[in-house]
C-alpha positions in Angstrom: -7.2 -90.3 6.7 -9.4 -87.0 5.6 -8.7 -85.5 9.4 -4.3 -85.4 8.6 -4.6 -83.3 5.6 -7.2 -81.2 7.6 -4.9 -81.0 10.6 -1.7 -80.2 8.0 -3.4 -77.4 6.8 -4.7 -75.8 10.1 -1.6 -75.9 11.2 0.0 -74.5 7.8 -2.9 -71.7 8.0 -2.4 -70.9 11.7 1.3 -70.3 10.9 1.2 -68.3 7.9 -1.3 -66.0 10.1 1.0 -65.7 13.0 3.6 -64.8 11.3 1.6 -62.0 8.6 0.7 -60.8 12.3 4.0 -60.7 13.5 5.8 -58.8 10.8 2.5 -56.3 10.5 2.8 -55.4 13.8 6.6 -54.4 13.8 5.9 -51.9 10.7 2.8 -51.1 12.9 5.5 -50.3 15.8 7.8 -48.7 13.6 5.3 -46.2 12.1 4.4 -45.2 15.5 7.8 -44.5 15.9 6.9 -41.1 14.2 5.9 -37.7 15.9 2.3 -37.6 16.6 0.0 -35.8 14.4 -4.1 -35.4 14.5 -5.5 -36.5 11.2 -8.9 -37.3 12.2 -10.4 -33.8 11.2 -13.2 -34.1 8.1 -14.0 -37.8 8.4 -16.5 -37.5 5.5 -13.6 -36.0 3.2 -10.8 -38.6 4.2 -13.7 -41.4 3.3 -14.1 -39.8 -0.1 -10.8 -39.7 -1.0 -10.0 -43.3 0.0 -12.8 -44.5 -1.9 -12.0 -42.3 -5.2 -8.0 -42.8 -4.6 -7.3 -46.5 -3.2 -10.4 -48.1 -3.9 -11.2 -46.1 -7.8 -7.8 -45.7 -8.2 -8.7 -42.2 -10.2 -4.8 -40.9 -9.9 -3.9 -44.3 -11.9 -6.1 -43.5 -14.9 -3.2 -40.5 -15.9 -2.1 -43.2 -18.1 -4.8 -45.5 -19.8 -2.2 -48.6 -20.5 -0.8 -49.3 -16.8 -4.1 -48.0 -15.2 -5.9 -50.7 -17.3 -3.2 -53.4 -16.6 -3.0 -52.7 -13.0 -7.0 -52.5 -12.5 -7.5 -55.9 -13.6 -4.4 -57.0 -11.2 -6.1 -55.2 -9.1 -9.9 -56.6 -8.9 -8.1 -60.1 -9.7 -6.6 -59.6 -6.3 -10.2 -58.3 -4.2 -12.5 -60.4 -5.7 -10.2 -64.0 -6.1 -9.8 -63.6 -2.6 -13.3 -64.8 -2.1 -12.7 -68.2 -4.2 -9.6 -68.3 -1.8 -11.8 -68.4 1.5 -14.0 -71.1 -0.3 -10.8 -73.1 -0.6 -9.6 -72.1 3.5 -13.1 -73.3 4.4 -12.5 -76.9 2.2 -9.4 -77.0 4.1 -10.5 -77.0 7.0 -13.7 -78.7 7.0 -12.2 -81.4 4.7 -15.2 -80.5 2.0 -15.0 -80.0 -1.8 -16.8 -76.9 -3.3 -18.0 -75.7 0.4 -19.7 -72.8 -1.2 -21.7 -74.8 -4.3 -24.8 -74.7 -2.4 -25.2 -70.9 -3.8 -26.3 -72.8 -7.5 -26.8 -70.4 -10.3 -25.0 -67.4 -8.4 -22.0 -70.1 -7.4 -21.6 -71.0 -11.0 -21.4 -66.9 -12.2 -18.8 -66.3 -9.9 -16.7 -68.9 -10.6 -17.0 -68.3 -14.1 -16.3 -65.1 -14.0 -13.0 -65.7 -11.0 -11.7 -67.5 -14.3 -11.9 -64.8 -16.8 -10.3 -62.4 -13.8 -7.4 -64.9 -13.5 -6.7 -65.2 -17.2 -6.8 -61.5 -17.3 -4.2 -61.3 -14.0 -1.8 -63.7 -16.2 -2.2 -61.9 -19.1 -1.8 -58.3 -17.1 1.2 -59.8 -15.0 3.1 -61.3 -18.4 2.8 -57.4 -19.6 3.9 -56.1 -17.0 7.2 -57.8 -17.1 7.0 -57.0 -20.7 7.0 -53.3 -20.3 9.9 -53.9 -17.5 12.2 -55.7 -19.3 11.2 -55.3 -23.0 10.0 -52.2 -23.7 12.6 -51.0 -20.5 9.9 -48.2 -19.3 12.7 -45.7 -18.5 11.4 -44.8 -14.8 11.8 -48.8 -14.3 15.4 -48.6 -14.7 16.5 -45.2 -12.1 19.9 -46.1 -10.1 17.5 -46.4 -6.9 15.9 -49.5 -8.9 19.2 -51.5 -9.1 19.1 -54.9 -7.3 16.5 -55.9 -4.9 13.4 -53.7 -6.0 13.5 -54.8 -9.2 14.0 -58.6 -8.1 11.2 -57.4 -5.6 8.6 -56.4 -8.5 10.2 -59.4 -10.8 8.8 -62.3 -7.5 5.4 -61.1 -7.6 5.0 -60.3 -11.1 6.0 -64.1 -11.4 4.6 -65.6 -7.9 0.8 -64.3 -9.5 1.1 -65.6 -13.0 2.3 -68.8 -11.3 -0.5 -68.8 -9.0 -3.4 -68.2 -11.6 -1.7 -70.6 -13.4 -2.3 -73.5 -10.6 -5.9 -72.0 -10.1 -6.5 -72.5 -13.6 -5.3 -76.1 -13.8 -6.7 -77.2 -10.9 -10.5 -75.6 -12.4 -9.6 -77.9 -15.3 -8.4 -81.2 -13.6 -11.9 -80.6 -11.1 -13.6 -79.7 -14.6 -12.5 -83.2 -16.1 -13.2 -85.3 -13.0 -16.6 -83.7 -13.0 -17.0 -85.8 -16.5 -15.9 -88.9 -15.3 -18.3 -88.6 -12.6 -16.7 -88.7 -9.5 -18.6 -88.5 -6.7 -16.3 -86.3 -4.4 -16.3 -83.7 -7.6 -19.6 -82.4 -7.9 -21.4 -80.4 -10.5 -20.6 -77.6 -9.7 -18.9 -73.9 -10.9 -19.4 -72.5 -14.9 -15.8 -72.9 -16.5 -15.4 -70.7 -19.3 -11.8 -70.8 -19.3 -10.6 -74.0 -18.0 -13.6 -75.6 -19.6 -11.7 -75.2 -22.9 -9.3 -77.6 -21.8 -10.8 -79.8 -19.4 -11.8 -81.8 -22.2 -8.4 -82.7 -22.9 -7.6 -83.5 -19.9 -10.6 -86.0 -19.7 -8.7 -87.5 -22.6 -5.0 -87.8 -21.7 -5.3 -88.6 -18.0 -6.5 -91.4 -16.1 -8.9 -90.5 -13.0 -5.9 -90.9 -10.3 -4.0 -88.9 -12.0 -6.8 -86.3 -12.6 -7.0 -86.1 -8.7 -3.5 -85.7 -8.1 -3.3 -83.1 -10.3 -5.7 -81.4 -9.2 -4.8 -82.1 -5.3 -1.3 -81.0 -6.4 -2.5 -77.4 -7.8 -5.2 -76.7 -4.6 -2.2 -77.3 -2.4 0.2 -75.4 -4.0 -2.2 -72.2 -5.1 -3.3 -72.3 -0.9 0.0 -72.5 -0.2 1.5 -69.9 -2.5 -1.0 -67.2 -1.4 -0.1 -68.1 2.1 3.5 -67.6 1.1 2.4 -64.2 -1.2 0.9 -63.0 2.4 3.9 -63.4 4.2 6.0 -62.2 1.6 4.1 -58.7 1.3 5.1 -56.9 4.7 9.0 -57.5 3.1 7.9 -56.2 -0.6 6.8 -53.2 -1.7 3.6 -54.2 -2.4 2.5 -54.0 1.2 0.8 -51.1 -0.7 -2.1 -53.2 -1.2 -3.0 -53.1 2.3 -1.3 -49.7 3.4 -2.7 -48.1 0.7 -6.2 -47.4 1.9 -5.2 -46.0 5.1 -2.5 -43.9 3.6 -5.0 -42.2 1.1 -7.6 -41.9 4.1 -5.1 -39.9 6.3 -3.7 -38.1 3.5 -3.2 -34.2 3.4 -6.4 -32.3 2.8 -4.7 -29.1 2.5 -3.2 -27.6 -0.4 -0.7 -28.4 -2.2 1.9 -25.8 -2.0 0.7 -24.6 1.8 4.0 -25.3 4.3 3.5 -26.2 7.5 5.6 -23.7 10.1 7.0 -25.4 12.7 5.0 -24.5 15.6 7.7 -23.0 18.6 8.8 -20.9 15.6 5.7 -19.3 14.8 4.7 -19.1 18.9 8.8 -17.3 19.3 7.9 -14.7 16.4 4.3 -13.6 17.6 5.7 -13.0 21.2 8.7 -10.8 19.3 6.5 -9.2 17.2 3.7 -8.7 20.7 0.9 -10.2 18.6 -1.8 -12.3 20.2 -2.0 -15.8 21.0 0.8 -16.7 22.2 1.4 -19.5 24.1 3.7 -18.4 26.8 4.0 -21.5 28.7 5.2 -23.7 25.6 8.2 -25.7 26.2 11.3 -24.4 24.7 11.8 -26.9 21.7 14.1 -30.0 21.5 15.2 -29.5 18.2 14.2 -28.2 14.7 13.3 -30.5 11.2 14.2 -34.3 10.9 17.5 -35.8 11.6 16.5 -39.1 11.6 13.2 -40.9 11.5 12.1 -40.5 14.8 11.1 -37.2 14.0 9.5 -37.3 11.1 5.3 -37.3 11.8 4.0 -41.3 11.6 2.0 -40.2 8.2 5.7 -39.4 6.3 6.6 -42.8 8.2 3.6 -44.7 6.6 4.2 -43.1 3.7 7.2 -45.0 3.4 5.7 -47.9 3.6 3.2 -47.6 1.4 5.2 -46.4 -1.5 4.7 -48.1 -4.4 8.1 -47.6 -6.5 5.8 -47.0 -9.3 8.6 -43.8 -10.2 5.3 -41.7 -11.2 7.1 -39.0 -9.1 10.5 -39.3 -10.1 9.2 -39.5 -14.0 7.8 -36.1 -13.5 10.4 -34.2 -11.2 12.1 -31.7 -13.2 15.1 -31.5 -10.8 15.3 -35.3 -11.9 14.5 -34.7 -15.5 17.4 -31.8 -16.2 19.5 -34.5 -14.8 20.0 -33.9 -11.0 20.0 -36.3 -8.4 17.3 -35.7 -6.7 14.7 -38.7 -7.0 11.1 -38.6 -4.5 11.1 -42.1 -5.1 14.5 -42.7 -3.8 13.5 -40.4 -1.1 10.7 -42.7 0.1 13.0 -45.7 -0.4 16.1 -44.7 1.6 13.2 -43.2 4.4 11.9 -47.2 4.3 15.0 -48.8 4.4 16.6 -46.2 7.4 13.2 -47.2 9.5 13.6 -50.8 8.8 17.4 -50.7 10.2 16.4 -48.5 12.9 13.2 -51.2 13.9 15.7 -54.3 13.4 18.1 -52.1 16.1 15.2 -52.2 18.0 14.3 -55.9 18.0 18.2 -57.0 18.8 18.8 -54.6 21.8 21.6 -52.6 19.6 21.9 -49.1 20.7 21.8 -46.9 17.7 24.5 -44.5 17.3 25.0 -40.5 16.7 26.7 -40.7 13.5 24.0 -42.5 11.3 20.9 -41.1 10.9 18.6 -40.5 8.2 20.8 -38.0 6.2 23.4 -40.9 5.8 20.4 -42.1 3.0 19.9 -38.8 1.5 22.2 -36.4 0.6 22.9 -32.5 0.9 22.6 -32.5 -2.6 19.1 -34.4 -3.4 17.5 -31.9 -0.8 18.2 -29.1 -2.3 17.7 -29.5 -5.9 14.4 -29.9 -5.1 12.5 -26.9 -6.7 9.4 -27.6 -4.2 7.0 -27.8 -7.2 4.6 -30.9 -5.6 5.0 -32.3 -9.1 6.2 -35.8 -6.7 3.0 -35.2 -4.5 0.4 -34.6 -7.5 1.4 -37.8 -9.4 1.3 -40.3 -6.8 -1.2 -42.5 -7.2 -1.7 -43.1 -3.5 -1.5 -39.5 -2.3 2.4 -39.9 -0.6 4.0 -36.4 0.0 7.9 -36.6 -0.8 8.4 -33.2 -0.4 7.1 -33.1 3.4 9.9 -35.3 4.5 12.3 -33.0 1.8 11.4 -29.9 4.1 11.5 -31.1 7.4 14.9 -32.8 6.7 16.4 -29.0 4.9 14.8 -27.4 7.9 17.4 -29.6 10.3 19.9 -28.6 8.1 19.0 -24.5 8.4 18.0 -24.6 11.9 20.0 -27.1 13.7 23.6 -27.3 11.2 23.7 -24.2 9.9 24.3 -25.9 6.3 22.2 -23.9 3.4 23.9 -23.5 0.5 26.0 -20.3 0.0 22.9 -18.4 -2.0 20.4 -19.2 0.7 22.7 -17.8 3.3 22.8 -15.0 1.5 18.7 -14.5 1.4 19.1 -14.8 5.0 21.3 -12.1 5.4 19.9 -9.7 3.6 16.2 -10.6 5.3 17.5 -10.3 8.8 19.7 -6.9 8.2 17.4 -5.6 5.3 13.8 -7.2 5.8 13.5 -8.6 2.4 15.9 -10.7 0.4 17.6 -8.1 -1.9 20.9 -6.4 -1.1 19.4 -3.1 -0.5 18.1 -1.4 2.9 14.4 -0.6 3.0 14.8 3.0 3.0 15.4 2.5 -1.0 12.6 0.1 -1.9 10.8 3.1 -3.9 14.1 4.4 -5.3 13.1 2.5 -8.4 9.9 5.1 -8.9 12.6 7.6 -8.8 13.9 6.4 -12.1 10.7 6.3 -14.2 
């Protein structure tokens, strides 16, 4: 009756893929929801910076302790995943240690998969120690209240489960291995669950050996199946969003704004300079009022933040006690494209009075001091402040709603040419004083 458990899991497999697919194509969609922008210039650049970012995680190292932690959580995740297709491939083939044909190089890696999965459960368990122990202060902002911690709490939980079941399972196949049976062959170095398999060839009977470890393969397969399909709803879709959001990141400096482009063309035909483009369009509006006009790379930003609060931790509109939080700023962008894609998908026509500045405040724009302290911690290379701008420049442009001082600066630039209250005929007045 090998071919119904073979059949149970295609099925479960083919299921589990469909619906990963599914879901990663409606954040696909809603990404592309976005305003274009070209980010294909200086391929060999973008390549670098994924690999050194996302793959060598060099922004992480900042601090030793999580860089550490999260490394081995990391690797655990990349290189387990290979142990995982072994176990697809059994599944579907109705085999037992597909891959043991390998011998010597076989037996390394499982042995050292083991040592990475005690060090996942170990990382995971100190993870939730600095959470809810030690209460790491950026783990406990207002914008963490309710489901993103509960988010961060499942995983944290669903992997120390899961190497848990991996573990056992190494130790039930360890201990059948001992008594012999023939469906359990020699096979794997156990350094780990070899420290226990003995005890287990003690206490349990050889049924009970196999259901054990039956029960465990089925429910680690399982679990990561579920993990898959629980990622495009969790934060941690950063694992998969975060090598394409370091690759497409910014390459120019921090600190250099972007001018909105039918501005700059409007001043240089005022002003009679060249290169002007005198057939542009006239422009539909100015800055973001919702997310429709923010570019796709602030949009998969969003998705790929990681809530890790590296940004808020080091804002110092945040730390002098204002409201203003990048994190939150990535997280209410998220949520505000995940109502507008679920408008999408049931027909609902959205309406004029809720955009994106019903997530984010007058006041968390501008406390902003525009420092890139958000942008220079991230680990992943997401820009907080780009969506910050384009969001204050709706507010200028298109509301007329800068605070009292900035109106002022305006005022005095447009009737004096520079921000100070007097004309320009007295700019050297101050010479006459010396």
């Amino acid at each position: 009756m090998q071919w119904i458990s073979q059949v149970v899991f295609a099925l479960i497999l083919i299921a589990a893929i469909y619906f990963f697919s599914r879901n990663v194509g409606k954040i696909r969609r809603n990404i592309l929801l976005g305003r274009d922008e070209d980010r294909s210039d200086n391929k060999p650049q973008r390549w670098r910076n994924m690999l050194r970012v996302a793959f060598g995680q060099s922004k992480m190292a900042a601090r030793p302790i999580p860089f550490i932690l999260h490394f081995i959580v990391y690797a655990g995740f990349i290189l387990i995943n290979i142990e995982v297709l072994e176990i697809i491939l059994d599944g579907l083939f109705g085999t037992h240690r597909i891959l043991s044909f390998m011998g010597p190089i076989y037996d390394v890696a499982i042995g050292f998969f083991e040592i990475l999965g005690l060090g996942v459960l170990i990382a995971c368990v100190l993870f939730l120690t600095r959470r809810f122990i030690s209460r790491i202060p950026r783990f406990h902002k207002p914008e963490m209240a309710g489901w993103p911690t509960r988010d961060a709490t499942i995983i944290l939980i669903s992997e120390i489960v899961l190497m848990t079941a991996l573990l056992i399972m190494n130790g039930a196949d360890q201990a059948l291995q001992m008594l012999g049976n023939p469906h359990y062959i020699d096979a794997g170095a156990n350094p780990v669950s070899g420290l226990y398999a003995g005890w287990m060839h003690g206490t349990f009977s050889e049924g009970q050996l196999i259901f054990i470890e039956r029960a465990c393969w089925w429910f680690h397969i399982i679990g990561i199946l579920l993990f898959l399909n629980f990622l495009p709803y969790s934060k941690h879709f950063h694992i998969i969003l975060a090598f394409p959001n370091t690759y497409y990141a910014d390459l120019t400096p921090k600190g250099r704004f972007a001018n909105i482009e039918s501005v700059t063309n409007e001043v240089k035909m005022m002003l009679g300079l060249p290169d002007v483009d005198t057939n542009a369009p006239p422009p539909e509006s100015f800055g973001a009022k919702d997310v429709q006009d923010l570019t796709w790379k602030n949009l998969m930003d969003a998705y790929s933040c990681t809530e890790c609060g590296r940004c808020t931790s080091v804002c110092p509109a945040n730390l002098t006690g204002k409201v203003l939080s990048p994190r939150k700023i990535m997280m209410d962008t998220r949520d505000r494209l995940e109502e507008v894609g679920k408008e999408m998908d049931s027909g609902v026509q959205p309406t004029e009075e809720k955009n994106l500045h019903s997530y984010i405040s007058k006041e968390e724009l501008w406390a902003c001091t525009s420092c890139n302290a958000c942008a220079e911690a991230c680990p992943i290379n997401i820009n907080p402040l780009n969506i910050i701008v384009q969001m204050r420049q709706y507010l200028v442009m298109e509301k007329s709603e800068a605070p009292n001082e900035l109106n002022m600066m305006f005022n005095n630039i447009e009737n004096n040419g520079a921000p100070w209250q007097f004309p320009a005929s007295d700019r050297d007045a101050w010479a006459n004083q010396v």
